[in-house]
Structures are given as C-alpha cells and as structure tokens.
C-alpha positions as a printed NumPy array, in Angstrom:
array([[ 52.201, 129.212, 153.884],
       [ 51.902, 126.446, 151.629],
       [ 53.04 , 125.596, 148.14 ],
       [ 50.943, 123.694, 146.068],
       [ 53.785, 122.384, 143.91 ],
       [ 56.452, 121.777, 146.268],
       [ 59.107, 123.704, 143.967],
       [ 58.577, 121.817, 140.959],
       [ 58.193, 121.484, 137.352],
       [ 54.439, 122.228, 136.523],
       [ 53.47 , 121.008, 132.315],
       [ 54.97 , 124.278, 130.711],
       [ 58.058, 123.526, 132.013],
       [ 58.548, 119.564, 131.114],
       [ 57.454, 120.791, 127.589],
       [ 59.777, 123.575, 127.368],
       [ 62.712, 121.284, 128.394],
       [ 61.394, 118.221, 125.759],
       [ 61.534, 120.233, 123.091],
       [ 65.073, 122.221, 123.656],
       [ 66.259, 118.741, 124.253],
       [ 65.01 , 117.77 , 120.838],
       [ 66.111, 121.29 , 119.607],
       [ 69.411, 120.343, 120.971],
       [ 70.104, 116.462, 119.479],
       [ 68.725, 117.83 , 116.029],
       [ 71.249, 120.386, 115.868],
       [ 73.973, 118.298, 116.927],
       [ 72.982, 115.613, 114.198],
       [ 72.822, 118.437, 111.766],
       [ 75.803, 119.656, 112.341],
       [ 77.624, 115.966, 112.099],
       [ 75.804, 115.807, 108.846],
       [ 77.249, 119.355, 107.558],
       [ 80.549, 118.382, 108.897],
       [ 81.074, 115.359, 107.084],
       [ 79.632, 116.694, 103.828],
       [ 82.171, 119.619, 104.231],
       [ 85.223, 117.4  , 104.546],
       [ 83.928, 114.973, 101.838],
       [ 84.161, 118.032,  99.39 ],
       [ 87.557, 118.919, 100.216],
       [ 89.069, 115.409,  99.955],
       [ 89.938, 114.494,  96.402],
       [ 87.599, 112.315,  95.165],
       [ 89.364, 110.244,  93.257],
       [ 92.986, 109.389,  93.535],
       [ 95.494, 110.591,  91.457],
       [ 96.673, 108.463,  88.558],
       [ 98.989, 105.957,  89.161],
       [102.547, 106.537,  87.532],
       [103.177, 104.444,  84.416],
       [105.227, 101.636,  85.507],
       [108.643, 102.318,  84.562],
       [110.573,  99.852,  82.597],
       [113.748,  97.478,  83.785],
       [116.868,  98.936,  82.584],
       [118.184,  96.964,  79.881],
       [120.805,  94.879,  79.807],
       [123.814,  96.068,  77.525],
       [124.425,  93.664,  74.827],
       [127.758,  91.322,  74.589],
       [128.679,  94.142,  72.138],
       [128.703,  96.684,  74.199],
       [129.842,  94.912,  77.267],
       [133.173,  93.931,  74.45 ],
       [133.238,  97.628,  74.183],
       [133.303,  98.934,  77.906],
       [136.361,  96.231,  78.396],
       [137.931,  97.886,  75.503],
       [137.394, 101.267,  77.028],
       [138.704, 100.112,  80.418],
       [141.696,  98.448,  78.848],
       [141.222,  94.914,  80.384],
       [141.668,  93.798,  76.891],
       [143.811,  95.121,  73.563],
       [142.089,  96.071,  70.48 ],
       [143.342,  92.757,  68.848],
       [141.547,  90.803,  71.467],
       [138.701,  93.164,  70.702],
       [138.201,  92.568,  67.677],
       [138.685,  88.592,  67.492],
       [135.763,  88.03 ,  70.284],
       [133.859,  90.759,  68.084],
       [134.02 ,  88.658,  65.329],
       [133.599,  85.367,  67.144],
       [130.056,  87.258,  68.238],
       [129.01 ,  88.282,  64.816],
       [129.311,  84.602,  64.029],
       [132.811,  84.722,  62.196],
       [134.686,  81.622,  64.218],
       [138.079,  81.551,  65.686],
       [140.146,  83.655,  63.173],
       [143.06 ,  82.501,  64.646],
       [141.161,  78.353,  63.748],
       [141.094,  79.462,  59.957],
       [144.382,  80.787,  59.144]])
C-alpha cells in the first residue's frame, strides 16, 4: 500500500499550526502588556514628599556659654558677672575703679 503523503502535513494542518502560533505570541504579548499595566498601578506614582530640610542647631550665644561655666562651676559668680558685663559692652570694671 501506498501513501500519497508520506506522513505529512497536508494545507489544513500548516494553517492550523500558523494561526495557534499567532494565537500563541499574541497572548503572550498581551499578557506582558497587562502585566506591566498591573504593576504600574500599584507603584506609587509619585514619590512621597521630601522632608523639610531641618535646620543647623544653633550655636548658644557667649551669654549662655558664660552661663553653662557658671553652672559647671569653672568660674565664681564674681567672675561671672565681670565677663557678663565686659559682653554687654561695660569695659573692665576692675579698669574703672
């Protein structure tokens, strides 16, 4: 007996495996598509605020560094009070007496 087409593919059958593999790269580009479309929804989409910038600490003033060497008793309330007043712009007290 003799076959006319040797075992293989006759038109139906080169059309039929065209189009599922067309049927088959369409869905995998569709689904890439729907993929990144879902992920782009559930990322923020824009970034959060930026925090205000938050400011040097000051410096304490010569005042207040006079008072914290008062507090620590590095120097007498006498002493205190003359480089207070040499500060504030009074002189040497000790210069005008």
């Amino acid at each position: 007996m003799m076959y006319w087409h040797d075992g293989g593919m006759n038109g139906w059958g080169i059309g039929l495996m065209s189009l599922s593999m067309l049927l088959f790269w369409a869905l995998v580009i569709v689904g890439g598509i729907v993929l990144v479309r879902h992920l782009g929804r559930t990322a923020p989409h824009s970034p959060a605020p930026p925090e205000p910038p938050t400011a040097p600490p000051q410096r304490p003033t010569p005042e207040q560094l006079l008072a914290e060497r008062l507090a620590r008793g590095e120097i007498d309330p006498d002493e205190y009070r003359a480089r207070l007043n040499t500060l504030r712009g009074g002189g040497d007290p000790a210069a005008s007496g």
